[in-house]
MINUDREN-756659 format. One record per residue: residue number from 1; y, z, x of N, C-alpha, C in turn. Coordinates in Angstrom, 3 decimals, padded with zeros to 6 digits, m for minus. Layout:
N
rec num: NUM; n.y: Y; n.z: Z; n.x: X; ca.y: Y; ca.z: Z; ca.x: X; c.y: Y; c.z: Z; c.x: X
...
end
This chain:
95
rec num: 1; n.y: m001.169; n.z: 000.000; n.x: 000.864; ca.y: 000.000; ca.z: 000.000; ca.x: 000.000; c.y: 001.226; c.z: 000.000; c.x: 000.906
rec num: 2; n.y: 002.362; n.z: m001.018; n.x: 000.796; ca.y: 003.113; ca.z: m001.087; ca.x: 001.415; c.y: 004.371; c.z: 000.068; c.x: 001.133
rec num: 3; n.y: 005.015; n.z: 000.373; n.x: 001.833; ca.y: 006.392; ca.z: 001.744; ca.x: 002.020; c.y: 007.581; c.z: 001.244; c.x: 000.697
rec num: 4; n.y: 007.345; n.z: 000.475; n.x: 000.150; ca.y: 008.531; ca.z: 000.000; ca.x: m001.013; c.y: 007.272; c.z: 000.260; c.x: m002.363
rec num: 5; n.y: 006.186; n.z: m000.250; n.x: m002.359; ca.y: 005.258; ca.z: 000.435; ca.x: m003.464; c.y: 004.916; c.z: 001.692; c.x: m003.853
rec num: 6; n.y: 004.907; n.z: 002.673; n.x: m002.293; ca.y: 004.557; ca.z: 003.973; ca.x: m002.293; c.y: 005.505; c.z: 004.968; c.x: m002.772
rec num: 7; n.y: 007.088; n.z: 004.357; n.x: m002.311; ca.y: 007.883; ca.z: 005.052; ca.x: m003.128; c.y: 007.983; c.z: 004.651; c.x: m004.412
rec num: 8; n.y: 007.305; n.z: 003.323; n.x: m005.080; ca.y: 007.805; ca.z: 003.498; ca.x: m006.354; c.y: 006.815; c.z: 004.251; c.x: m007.427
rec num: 9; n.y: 005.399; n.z: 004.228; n.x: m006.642; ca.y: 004.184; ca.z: 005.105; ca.x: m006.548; c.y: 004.970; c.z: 006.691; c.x: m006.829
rec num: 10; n.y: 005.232; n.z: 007.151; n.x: m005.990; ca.y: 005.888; ca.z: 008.685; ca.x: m006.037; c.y: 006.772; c.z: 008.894; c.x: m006.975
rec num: 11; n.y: 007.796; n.z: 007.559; n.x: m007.384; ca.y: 009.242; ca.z: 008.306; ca.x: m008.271; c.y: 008.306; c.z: 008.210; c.x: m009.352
rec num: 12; n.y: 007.526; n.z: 007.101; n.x: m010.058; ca.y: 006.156; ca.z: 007.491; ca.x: m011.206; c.y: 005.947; c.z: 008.435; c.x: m011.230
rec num: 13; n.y: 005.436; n.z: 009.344; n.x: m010.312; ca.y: 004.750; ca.z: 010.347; ca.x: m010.404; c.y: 005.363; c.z: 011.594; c.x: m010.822
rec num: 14; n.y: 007.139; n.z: 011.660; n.x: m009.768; ca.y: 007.707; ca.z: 012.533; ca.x: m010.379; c.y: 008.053; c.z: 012.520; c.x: m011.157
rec num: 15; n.y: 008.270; n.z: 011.420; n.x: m012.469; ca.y: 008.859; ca.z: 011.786; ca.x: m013.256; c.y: 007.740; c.z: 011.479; c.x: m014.657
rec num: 16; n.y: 006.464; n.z: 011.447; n.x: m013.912; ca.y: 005.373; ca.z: 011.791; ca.x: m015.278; c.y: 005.470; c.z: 013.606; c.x: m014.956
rec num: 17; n.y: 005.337; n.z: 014.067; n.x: m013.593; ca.y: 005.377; ca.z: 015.394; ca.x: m013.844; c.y: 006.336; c.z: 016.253; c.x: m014.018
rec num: 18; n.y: 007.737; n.z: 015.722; n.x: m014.627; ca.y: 008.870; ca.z: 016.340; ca.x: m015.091; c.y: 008.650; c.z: 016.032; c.x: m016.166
rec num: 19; n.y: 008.160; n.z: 014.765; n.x: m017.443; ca.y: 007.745; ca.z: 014.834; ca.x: m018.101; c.y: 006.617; c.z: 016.209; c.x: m019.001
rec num: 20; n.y: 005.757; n.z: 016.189; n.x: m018.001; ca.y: 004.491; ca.z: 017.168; ca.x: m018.352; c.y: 005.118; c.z: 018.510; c.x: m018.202
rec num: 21; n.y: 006.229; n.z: 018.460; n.x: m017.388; ca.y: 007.075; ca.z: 019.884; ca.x: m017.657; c.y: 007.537; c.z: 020.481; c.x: m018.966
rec num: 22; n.y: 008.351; n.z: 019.138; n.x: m019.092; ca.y: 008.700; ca.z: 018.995; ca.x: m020.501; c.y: 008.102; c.z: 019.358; c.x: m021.648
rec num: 23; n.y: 006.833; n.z: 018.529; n.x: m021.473; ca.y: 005.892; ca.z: 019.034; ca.x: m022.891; c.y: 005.525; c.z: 020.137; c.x: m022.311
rec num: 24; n.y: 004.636; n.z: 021.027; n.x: m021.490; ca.y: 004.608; ca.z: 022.512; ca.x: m021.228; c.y: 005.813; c.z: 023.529; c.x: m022.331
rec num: 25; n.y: 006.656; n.z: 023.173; n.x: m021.994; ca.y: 007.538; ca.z: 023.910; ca.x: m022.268; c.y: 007.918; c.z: 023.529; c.x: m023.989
rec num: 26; n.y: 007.914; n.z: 022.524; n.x: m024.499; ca.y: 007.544; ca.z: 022.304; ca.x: m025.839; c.y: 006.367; c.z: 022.374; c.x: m026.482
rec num: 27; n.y: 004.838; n.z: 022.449; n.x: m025.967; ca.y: 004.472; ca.z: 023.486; ca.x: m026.633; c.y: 004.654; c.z: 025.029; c.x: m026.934
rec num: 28; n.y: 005.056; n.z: 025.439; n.x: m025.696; ca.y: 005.495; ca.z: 026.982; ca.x: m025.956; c.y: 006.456; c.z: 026.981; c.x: m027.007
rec num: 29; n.y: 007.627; n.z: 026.206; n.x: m026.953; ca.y: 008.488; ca.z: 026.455; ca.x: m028.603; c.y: 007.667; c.z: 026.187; c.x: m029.360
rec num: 30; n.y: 006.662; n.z: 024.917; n.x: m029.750; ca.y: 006.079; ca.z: 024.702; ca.x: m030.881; c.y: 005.361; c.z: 025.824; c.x: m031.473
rec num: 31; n.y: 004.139; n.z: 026.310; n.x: m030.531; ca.y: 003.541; ca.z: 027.627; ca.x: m030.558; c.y: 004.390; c.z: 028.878; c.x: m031.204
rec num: 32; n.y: 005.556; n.z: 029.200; n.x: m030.657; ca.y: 006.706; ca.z: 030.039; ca.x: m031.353; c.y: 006.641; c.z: 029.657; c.x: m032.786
rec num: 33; n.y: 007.496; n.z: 028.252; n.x: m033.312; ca.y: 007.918; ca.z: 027.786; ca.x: m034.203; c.y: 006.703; c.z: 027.842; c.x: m035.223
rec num: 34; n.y: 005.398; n.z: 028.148; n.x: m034.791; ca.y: 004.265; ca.z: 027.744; ca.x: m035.803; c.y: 004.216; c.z: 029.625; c.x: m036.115
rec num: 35; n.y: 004.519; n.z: 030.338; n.x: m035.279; ca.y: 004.248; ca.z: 031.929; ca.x: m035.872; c.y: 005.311; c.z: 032.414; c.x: m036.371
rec num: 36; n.y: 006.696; n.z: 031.717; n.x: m036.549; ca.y: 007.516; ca.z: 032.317; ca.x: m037.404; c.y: 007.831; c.z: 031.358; c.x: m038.642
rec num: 37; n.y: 008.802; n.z: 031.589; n.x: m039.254; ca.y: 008.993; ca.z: 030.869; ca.x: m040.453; c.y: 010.208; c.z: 029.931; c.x: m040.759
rec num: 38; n.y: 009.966; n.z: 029.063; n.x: m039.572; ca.y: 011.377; ca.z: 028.112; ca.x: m040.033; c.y: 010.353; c.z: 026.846; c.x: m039.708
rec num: 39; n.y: 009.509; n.z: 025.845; n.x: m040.581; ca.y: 008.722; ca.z: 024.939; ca.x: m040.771; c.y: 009.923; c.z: 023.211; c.x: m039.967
rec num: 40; n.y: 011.406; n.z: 023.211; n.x: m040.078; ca.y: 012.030; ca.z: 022.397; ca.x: m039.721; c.y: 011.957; c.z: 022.937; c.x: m038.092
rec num: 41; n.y: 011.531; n.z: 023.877; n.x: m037.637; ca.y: 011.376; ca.z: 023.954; ca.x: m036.063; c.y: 010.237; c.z: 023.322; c.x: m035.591
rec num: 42; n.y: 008.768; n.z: 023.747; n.x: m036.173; ca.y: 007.852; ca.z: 023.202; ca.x: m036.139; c.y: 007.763; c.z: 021.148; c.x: m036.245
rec num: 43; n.y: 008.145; n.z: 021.219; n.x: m037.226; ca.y: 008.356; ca.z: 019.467; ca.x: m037.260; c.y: 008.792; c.z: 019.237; c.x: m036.550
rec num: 44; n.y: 010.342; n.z: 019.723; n.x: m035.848; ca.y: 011.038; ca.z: 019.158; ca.x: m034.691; c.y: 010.485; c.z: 019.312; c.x: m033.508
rec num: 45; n.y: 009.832; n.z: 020.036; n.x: m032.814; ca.y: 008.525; ca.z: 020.536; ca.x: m031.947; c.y: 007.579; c.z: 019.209; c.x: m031.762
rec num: 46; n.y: 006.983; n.z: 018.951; n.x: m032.811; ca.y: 005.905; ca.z: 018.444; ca.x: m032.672; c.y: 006.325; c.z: 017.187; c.x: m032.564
rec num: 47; n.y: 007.482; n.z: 016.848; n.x: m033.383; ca.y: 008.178; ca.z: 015.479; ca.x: m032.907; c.y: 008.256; c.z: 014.707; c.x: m031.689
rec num: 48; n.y: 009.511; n.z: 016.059; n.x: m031.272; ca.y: 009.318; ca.z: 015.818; ca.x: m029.679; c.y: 008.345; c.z: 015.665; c.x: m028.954
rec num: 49; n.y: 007.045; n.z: 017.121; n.x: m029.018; ca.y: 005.775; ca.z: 016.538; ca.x: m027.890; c.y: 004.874; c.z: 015.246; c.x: m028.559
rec num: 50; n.y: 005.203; n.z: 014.430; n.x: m029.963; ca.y: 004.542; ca.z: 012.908; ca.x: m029.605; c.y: 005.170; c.z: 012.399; c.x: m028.766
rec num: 51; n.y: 006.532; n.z: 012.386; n.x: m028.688; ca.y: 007.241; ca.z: 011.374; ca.x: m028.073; c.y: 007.338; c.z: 011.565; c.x: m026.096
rec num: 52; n.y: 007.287; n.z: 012.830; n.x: m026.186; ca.y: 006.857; ca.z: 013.055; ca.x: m024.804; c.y: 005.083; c.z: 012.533; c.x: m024.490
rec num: 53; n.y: 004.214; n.z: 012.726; n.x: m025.242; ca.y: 003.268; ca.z: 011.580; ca.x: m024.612; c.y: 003.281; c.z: 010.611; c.x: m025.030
rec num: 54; n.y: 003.697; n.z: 010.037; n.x: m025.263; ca.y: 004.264; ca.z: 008.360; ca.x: m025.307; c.y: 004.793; c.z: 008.042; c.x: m024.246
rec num: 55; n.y: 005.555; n.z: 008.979; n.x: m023.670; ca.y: 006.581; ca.z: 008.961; ca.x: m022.295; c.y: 005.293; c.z: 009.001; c.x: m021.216
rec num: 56; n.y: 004.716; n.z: 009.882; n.x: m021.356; ca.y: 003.383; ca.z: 010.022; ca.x: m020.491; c.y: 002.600; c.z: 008.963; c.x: m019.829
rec num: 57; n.y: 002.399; n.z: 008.134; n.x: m021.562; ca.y: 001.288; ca.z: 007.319; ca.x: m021.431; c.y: 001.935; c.z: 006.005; c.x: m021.111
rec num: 58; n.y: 002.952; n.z: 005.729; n.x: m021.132; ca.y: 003.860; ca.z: 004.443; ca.x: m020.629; c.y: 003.774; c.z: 004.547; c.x: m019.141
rec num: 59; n.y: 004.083; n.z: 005.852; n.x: m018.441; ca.y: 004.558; ca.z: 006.075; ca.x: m017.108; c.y: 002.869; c.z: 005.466; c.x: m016.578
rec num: 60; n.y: 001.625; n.z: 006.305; n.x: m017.442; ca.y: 000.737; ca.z: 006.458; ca.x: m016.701; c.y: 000.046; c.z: 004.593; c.x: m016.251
rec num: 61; n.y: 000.540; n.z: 004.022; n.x: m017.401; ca.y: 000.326; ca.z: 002.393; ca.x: m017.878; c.y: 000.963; c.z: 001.748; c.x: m016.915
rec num: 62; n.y: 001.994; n.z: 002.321; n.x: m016.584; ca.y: 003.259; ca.z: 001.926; ca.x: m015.214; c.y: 002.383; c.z: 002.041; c.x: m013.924
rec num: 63; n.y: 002.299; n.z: 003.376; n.x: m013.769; ca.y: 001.128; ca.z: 003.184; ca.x: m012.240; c.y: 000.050; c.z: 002.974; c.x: m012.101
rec num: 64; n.y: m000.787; n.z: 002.728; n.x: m013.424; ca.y: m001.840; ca.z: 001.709; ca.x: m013.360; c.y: m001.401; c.z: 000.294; c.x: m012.907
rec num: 65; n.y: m000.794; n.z: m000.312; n.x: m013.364; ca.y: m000.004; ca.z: m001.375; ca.x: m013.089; c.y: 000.171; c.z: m001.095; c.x: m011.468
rec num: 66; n.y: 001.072; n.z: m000.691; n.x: m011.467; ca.y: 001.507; ca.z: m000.770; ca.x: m009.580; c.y: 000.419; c.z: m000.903; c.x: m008.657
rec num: 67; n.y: m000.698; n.z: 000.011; n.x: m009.431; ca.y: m001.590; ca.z: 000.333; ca.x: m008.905; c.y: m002.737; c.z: m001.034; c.x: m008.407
rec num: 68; n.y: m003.174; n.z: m001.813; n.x: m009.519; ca.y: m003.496; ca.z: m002.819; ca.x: m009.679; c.y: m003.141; c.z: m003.932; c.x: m009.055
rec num: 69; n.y: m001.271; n.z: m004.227; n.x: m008.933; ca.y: m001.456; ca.z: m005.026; ca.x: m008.505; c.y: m000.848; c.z: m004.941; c.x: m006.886
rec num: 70; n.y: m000.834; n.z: m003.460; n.x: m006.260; ca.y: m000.943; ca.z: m003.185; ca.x: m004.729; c.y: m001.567; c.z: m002.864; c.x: m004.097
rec num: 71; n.y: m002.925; n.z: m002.749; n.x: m004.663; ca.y: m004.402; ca.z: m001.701; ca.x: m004.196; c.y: m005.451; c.z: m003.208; c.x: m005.276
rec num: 72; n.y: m005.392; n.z: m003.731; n.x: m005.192; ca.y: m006.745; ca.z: m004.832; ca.x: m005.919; c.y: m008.033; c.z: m004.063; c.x: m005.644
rec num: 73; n.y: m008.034; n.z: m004.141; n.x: m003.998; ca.y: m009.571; ca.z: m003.765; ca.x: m003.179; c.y: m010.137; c.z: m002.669; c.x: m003.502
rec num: 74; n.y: m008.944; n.z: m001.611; n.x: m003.893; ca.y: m009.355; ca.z: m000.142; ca.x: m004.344; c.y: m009.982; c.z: m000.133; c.x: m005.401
rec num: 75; n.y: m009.962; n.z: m000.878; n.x: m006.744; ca.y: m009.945; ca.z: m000.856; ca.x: m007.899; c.y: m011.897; c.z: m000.601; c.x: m008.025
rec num: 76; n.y: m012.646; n.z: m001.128; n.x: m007.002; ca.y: m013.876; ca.z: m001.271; ca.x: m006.857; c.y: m014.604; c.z: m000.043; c.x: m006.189
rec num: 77; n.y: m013.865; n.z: 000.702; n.x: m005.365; ca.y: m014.102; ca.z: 001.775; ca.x: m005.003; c.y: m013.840; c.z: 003.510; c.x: m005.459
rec num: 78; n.y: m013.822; n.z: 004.301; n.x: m005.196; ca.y: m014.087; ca.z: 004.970; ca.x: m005.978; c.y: m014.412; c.z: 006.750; c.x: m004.792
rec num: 79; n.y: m014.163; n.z: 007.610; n.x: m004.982; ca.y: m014.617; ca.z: 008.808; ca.x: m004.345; c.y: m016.394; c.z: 009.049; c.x: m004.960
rec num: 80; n.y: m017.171; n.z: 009.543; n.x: m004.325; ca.y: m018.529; ca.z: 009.813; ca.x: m004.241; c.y: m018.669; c.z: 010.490; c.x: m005.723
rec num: 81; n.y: m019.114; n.z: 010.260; n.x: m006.669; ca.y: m019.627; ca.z: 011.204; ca.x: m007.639; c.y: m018.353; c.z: 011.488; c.x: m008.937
rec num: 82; n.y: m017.360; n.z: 010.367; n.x: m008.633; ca.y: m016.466; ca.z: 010.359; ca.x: m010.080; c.y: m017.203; c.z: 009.252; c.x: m011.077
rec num: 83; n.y: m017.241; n.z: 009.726; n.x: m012.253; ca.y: m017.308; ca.z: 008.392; ca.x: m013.051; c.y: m016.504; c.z: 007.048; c.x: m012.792
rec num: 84; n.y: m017.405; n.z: 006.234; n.x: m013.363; ca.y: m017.144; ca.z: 004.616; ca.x: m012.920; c.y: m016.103; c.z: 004.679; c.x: m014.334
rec num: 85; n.y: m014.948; n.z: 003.748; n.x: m013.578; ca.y: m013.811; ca.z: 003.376; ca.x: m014.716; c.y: m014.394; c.z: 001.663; c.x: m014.629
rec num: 86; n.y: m013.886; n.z: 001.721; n.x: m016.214; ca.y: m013.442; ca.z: 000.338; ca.x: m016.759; c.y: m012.881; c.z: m000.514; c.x: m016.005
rec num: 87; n.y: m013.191; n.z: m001.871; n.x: m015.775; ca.y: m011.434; ca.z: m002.932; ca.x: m014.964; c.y: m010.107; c.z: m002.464; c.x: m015.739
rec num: 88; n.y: m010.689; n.z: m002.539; n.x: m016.788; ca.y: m009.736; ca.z: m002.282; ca.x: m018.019; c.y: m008.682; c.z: m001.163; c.x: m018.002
rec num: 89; n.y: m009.187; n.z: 000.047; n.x: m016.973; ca.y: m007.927; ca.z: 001.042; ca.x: m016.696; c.y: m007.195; c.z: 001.064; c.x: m015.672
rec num: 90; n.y: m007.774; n.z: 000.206; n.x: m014.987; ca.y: m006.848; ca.z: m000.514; ca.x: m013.940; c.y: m006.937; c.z: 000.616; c.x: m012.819
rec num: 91; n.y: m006.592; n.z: 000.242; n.x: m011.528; ca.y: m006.692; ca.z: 000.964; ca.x: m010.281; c.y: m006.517; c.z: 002.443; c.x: m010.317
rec num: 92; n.y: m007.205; n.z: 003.326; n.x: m009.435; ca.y: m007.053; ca.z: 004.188; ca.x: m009.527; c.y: m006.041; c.z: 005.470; c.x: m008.637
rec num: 93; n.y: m005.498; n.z: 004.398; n.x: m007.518; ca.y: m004.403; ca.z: 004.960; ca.x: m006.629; c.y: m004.932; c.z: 005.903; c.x: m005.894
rec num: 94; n.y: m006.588; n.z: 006.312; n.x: m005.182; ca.y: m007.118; ca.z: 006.726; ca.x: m004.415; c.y: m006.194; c.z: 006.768; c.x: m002.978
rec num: 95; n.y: m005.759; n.z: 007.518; n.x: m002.389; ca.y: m005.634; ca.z: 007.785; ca.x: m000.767; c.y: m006.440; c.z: 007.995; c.x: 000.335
end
């Protein structure tokens, strides 16, 4: 993987896991919002964490992508004893 992929490899990454911060921290309100009694908190809660994995699953679709098409050779290989992926999920960004 070339030094212009790897960083775009990493800013993906940080900002699926500022994402996953995100939802962390919106389930804990949701969790709140479901043991007390204001039901318009709850909806707004749960709103938000679809839309935060949506955010997730775009980013994760993103470095599959990168992944795929800067690592081809990798896509066939694999660490000792993980399940075999699909072509279909595209590279797995092994180091």
């Amino acid at each position: 993987m070339n030094e212009a992929a790897r960083h775009r490899l990493e800013d993906l990454l940080d900002r699926e896991i500022a994402v996953a911060r995100l939802l962390s921290n919106t389930l804990d309100a949701e969790r709140s919002a479901l043991t007390g009694d204001a039901p318009d908190a709850v909806l707004q809660q749960a709103a938000e964490k679809v839309q935060l994995l949506g955010t997730i699953e775009r980013l994760e679709n993103e470095r599959r992508e990168l992944c795929a098409t800067e690592m081809p050779a990798r896509q066939a290989t694999q660490p000792p004893g993980w399940p075999r992926r699909s072509a279909s999920a595209g590279a797995p960004c092994w180091n």
